[in-house]
C-alpha positions in Angstrom: 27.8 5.0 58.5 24.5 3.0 59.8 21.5 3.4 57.8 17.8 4.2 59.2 16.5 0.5 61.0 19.6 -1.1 60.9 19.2 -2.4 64.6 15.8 -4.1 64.1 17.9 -7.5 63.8 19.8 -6.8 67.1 20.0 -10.5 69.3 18.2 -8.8 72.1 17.4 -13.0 73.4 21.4 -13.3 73.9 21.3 -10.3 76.4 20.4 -10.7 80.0 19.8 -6.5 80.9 19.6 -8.2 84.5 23.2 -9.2 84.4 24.4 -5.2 83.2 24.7 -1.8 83.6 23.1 -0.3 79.7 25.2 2.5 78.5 23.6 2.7 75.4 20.9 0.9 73.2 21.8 1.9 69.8 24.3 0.6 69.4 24.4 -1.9 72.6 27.0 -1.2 74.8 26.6 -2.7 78.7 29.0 -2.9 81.4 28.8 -5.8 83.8 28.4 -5.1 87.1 31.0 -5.3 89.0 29.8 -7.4 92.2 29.3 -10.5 89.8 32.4 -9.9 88.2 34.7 -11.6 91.3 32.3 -14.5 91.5 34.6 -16.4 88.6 38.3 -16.1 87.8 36.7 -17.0 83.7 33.7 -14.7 83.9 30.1 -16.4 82.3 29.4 -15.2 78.4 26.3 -13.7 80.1 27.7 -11.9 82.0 30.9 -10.5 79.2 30.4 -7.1 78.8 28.5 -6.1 75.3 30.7 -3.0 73.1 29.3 -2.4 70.0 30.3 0.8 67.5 27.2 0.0 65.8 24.3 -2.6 64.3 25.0 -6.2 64.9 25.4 -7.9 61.2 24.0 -11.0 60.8 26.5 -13.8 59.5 25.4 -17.1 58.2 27.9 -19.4 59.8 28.1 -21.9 56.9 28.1 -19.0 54.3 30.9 -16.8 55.9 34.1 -16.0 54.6 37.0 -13.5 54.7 39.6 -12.4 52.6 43.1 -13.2 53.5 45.6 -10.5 51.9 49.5 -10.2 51.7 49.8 -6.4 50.6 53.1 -5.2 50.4 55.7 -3.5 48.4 56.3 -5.3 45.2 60.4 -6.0 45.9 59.5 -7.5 49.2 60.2 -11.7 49.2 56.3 -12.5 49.3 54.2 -11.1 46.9 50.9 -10.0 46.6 48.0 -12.7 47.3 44.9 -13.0 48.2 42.7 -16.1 49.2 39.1 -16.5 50.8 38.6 -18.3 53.6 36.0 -20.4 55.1 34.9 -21.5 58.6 36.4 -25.2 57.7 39.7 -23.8 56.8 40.2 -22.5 59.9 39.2 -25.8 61.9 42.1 -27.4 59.8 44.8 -25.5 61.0 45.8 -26.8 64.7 43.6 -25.4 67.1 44.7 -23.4 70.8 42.5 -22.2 73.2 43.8 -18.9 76.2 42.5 -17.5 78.9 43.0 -13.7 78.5 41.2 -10.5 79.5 39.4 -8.2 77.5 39.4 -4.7 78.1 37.9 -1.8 76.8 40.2 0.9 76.6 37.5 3.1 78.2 37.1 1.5 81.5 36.5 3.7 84.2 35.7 6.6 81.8 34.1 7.8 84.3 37.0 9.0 86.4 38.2 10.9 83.7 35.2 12.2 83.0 34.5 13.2 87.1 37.6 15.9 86.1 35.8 17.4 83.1 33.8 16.3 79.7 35.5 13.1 77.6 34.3 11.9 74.3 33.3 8.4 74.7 30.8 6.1 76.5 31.0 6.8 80.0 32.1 3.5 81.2 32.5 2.4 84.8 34.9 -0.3 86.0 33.1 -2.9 84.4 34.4 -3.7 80.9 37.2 -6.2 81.7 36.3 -9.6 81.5 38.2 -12.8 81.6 37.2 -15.4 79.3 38.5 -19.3 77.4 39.1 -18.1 73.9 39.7 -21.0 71.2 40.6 -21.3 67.4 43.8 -21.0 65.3 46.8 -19.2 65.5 46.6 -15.7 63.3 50.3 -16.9 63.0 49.3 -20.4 61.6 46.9 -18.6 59.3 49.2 -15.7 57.7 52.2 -18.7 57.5 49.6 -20.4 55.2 49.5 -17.2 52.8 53.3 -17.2 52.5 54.1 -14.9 55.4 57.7 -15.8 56.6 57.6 -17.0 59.9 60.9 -16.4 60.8 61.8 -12.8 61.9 65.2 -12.7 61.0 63.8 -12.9 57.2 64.5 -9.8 55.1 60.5 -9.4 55.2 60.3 -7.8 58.5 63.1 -5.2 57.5 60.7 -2.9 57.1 57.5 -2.3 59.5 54.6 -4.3 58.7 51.2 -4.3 59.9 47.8 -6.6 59.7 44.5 -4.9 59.5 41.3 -6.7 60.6 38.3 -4.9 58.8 34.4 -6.3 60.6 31.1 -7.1 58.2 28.5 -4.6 59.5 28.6 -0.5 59.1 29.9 1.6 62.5 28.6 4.8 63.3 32.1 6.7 62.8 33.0 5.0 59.8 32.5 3.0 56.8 33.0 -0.1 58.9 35.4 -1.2 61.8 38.6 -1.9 60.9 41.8 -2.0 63.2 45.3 -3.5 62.9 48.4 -4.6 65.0 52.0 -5.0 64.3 52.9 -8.2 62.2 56.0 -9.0 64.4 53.3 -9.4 67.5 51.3 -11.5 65.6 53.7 -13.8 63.8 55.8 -14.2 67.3 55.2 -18.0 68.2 54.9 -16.5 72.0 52.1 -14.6 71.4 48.5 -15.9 71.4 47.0 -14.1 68.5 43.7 -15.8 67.6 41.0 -16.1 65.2 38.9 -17.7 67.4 35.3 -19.2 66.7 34.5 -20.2 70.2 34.1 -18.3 73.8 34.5 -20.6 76.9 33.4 -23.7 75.1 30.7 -22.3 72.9 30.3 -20.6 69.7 30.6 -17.0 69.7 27.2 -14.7 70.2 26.4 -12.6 67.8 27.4 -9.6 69.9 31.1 -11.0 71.0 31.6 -11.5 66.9 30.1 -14.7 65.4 31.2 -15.9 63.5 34.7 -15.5 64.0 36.9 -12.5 66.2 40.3 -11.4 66.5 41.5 -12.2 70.2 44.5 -10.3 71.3 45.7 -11.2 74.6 47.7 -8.2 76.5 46.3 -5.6 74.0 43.3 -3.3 74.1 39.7 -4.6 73.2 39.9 -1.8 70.4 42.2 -4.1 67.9 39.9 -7.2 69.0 38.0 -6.8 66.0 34.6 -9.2 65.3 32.4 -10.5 62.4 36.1 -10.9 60.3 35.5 -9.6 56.6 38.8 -9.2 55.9 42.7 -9.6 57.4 45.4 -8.0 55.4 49.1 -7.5 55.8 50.1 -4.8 54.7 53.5 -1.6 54.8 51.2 0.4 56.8 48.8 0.7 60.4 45.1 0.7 59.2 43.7 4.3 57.9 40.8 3.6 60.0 39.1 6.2 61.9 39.0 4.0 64.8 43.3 3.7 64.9 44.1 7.1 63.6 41.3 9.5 65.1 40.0 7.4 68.0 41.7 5.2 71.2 44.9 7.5 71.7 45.9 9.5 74.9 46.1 12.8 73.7 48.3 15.6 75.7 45.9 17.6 78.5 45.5 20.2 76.2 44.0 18.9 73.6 39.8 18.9 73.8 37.2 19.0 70.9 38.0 22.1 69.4 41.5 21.4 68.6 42.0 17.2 68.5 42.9 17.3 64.9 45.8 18.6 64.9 46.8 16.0 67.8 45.8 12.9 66.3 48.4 12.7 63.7 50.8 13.4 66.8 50.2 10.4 68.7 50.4 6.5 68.5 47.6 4.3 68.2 47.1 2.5 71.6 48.1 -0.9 71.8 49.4 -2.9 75.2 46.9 -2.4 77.8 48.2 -0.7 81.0 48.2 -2.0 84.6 44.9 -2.1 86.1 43.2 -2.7 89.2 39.5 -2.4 90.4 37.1 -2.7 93.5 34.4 -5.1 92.7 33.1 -5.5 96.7 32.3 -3.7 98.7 30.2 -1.1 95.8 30.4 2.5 96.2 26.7 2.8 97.9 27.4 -0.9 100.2 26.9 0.5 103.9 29.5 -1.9 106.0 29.6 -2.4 109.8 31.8 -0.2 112.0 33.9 -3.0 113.9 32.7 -5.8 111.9 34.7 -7.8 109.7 34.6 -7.6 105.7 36.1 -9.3 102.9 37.2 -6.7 100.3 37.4 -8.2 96.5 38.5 -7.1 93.0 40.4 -7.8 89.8 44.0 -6.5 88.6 45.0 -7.0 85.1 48.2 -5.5 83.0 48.8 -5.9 79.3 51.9 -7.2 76.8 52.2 -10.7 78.7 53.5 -9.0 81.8 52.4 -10.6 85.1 50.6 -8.9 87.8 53.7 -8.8 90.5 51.2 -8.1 93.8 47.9 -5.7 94.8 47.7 -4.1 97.5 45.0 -2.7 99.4 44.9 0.8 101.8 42.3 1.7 104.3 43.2 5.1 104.9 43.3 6.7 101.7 46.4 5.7 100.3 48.9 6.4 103.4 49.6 2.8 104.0 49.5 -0.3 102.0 48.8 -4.2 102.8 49.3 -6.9 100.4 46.0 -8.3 99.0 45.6 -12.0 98.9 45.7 -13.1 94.6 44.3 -15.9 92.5 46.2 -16.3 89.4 46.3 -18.5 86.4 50.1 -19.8 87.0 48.8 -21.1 90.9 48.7 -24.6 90.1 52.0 -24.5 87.9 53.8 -22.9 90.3 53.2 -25.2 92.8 53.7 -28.3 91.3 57.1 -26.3 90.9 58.1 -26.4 94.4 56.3 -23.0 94.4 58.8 -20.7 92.2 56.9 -18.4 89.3 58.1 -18.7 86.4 58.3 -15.1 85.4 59.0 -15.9 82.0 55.8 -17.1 80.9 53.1 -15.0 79.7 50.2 -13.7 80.9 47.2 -13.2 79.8 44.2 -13.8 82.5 43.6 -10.7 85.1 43.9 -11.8 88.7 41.0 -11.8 91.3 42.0 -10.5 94.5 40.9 -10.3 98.0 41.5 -8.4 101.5 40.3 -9.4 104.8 39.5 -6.1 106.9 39.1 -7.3 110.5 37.6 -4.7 111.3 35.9 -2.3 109.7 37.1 1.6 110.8 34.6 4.7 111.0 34.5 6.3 107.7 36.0 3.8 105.7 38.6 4.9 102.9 39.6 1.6 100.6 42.0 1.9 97.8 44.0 -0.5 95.8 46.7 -0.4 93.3 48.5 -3.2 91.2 52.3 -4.0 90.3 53.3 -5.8 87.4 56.9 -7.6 86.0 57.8 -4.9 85.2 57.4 -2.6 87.5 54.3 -0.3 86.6 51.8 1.0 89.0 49.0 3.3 89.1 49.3 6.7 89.5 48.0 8.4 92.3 45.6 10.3 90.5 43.8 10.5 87.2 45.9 12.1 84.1 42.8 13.4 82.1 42.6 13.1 78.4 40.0 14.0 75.3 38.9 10.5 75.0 39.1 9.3 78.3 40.9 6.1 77.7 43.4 4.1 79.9 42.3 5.6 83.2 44.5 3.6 85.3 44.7 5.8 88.4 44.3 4.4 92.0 40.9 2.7 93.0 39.3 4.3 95.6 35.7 3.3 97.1 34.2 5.0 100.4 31.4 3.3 101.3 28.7 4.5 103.9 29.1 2.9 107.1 27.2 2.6 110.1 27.4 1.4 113.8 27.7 -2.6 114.3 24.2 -4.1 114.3 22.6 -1.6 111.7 22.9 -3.0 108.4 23.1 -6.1 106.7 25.5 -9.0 107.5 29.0 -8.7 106.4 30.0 -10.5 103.1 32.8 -12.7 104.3 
C-alpha cells in the first residue's frame, strides 16, 4: 500500500504534459494522443504513454540489484537457488534489442465504459506504443541459474511459471508483481527481455529504470519495471494484480459479486487484435468533397502478424483495404516480395486510407486481421474491468461544405 508523501520524488522533468492526455496524477498515468502517435512507426520516449499503479521508486543505477530464484518442488532436476544480480551481470550476457508494442490492457476503456461503469482508468485509444527495446534474454538469464533450456527436459513436465515482483509500493497491493509461463520465456523464439534501454537510451524512471521486463505479443500488465525480484516457481504469481485484476470476467459479473469470478477466470496474457483511428480525431471537421488521408495503428499479440486493415466509410457495410507499413517491408522485399509468415511479430503496423472524397456525414471504421485469422467484433463485449476492448473503430467526425474549414491533411 503507498504511504502518506510518497509521490514527492515523482520525475515530473521526464514528462512533457504537452505531449499527453493526464488520466491521473497520483499515481501518473497519461495517454498519448493519438494524432502524434502515426507520425513514427517507433514512437519517441516522450511521447510513450506513462502507467503507473503507484509512486515512482527511486533506484540507484550502480546500487541496484535483484534476486534471481529457482523455486520449485524439491524432486524436480534443478534445485532451489538463489543469486543477486547486478546491472554488470546483465551486460555480460549477449545483448538483443526488438521492436515490439506495448499495450495496456485497458486501451479504449472508454468504449466499455460508454455501455456502463468499469473499474479501471478510463483510457482512450492511446496506450499502445511501439518502441527499440534492448538488453538480455530472460532466457539467457534463467539458463545461467540452472534452468534447463531444453523443453523436452523432465523439468517442464509439470507447469512452471516466473514472477517479476517491482521495488516501489502499489496502491492495490504490497508491491507489483506479475508472472508469465516459463515455456514462453525459455522458448529461444520468443523475445523475453530484461532490458536496460528504450530506443537507444536508458530507461526513465517512469518506463522502469533501471531495468524492466519486456514481453513482446503479451499485455503491458506482465511488463513489470524497477525488477526486485524474478523467480521460477510451480505456480502463477498470488498477486492481486494476476489473480484479482486484468481478466475478462463473464457480463454478469460487476462489483458486488467479482469475487466469486476471479478464481473462475485466467489471467490475461496474449494481447488481442487491435486497430485504432489516430487521424482524422473524433472533433476534426473535414471537407465535404475534399480529399483526406485517414491514418492509424493495428497491432495483435503472441507473434502473430497483422494479415491486412481495412477501412469503411459507411459504417461498417463495406470494407477497402488500408494501405500498411510493417516491420517485415524491407525483408520481404529483398525476398522477391513473399512474407515470411513464419517469423514473429512484434511491432504494430501504421496504416493509412486515401478518401478521395470526403461524403456528407462521414462514418469511418476500421478493423484488423491477423495470421490467424482474428478480427474485431462488431461491437463492444462489456466486462467489470474493461480490458481488451477490441471492437470495431469507429470515428464520425463533423463535416462541413468544401471551403469551410481547414486544409485537408493529405
Amino acid at each position: 500500500m503507498v504511504p502518506p508523501d510518497s509521490y514527492a520524488d515523482e520525475p515530473w522533468r521526464d514528462r512533457c504534459l504537452a505531449n499527453y492526455i493526464v488520466r491521473g496524477k497520483e499515481p501518473f498515468n497519461a495517454e498519448a494522443r493519438t494524432d502524434t502517435l502515426v507520425d513514427s512507426f517507433v514512437t519517441p520516449t516522450e511521447l510513450h504513454f506513462r502507467r503507473n499503479h503507484g509512486p515512482i521508486p527511486r533506484l540507484d543505477d550502480q546500487e541496484w540489484s535483484m534476486a534471481v530464484e529457482v523455486c520449485v518442488d524439491a524432486a524436480a532436476p534443478v534445485r532451489r537457488c538463489s543469486r543477486v544480480v547486478r546491472k554488470c551481470d546483465l551486460a555480460r550476457l549477449p545483448q538483443f534489442e526488438v521492436v515490439a508494442v506495448l499495450e495496456c490492457a485497458g486501451n479504449r476503456r472508454d468504449g466499455l465504459k460508454a455501455i456502463k461503469p468499469v473499474d479501471g482508468v478510463t483510457w482512450g485509444a492511446g496506450t499502445a506504443s511501439n518502441a527499440r527495446w534492448a538488453g538480455c534474454r530472460l532466457r539467457d538469464l534463467l539458463a545461467a541459474a540452472g534452468v534447463p533450456t531444453d523443453l523436452c527436459d523432465p523439468f517442464y513436465a509439470a507447469p512452471r511459471h516466473v514472477e517479476f515482483a517491482a521495488y516501489g509500493d502499489a496502491v492495490e497491493d504490497e508491491h507489483y508483481a506479475s508472472s508469465i509461463p516459463l515455456e514462453w520465456v525459455m522458448n529461444p523464439r520468443n523475445m523475453v527481455l530484461v532490458a536496460t534501454a528504450m530506443n537507444g537510451a536508458p530507461l526513465l524512471r517512469d518506463h522502469g529504470f533501471p531495468a524492466r521486463i519486456v514481453a513482446p505479443g503479451i499485455i503491458g500488465a506482465r511488463w513489470v519495471k524497477w525488477l526486485k525480484r524474478i523467480r521460477v516457481q510451480d505456480r502463477e504469481s498470488d498477486s492481486f494484480y494476476q489473480k484479482r485484476d486484468y481478466k475478462i470476467l463473464p457480463p454478469e459479473a460487476g462489483r458486488a459479486n467479482c469475487a466469486g469470478f476471479w478464481p473462475r477466470f485466467p489471467a490475461l496474457m496474449e494481447l488481442n487484435v487491435q486497430s485504432a483511428i489516430c487521424r482524422p480525431a473524433a472533433d476534426e471537421c473535414l471537407q465535404v468533397g475534399r480529399p483526406y488521408l485517414a491514418k492509424g495503428y493495428a497491432l495483435t499479440g503472441a507473434g502473430r502478424a497483422v494479415d491486412r486493415v481495412e477501412v469503411s466509410l459507411d459504417d461498417g457495410e463495406t470494407w477497402a483495404l488500408a494501405d500498411v507499413c510493417a516491420m517485415h517491408e524491407g525483408a520481404a522485399a529483398a525476398a522477391g516480395g513473399e512474407r515470411n509468415w513464419a517469423a514473429r511479430d512484434w511491432s504494430w503496423v501504421l496504416w493509412s486510407f486515401r478518401i478521395d472524397s470526403v461524403p456528407q456525414g462521414c462514418a469511418i471504421a476500421c478493423r484488423a486481421w491477423d495470421s490467424g485469422g482474428n478480427t474485431q467484433p462488431t461491437s463492444a463485449i462489456w466486462n467489470y474491468r474493461g480490458v481488451m476492448n477490441n471492437a470495431v473503430f469507429r470515428v464520425s467526425p463533423p463535416t462541413v461544405a468544401s471551403g469551410a474549414a481547414p486544409a485537408s491533411r493529405l
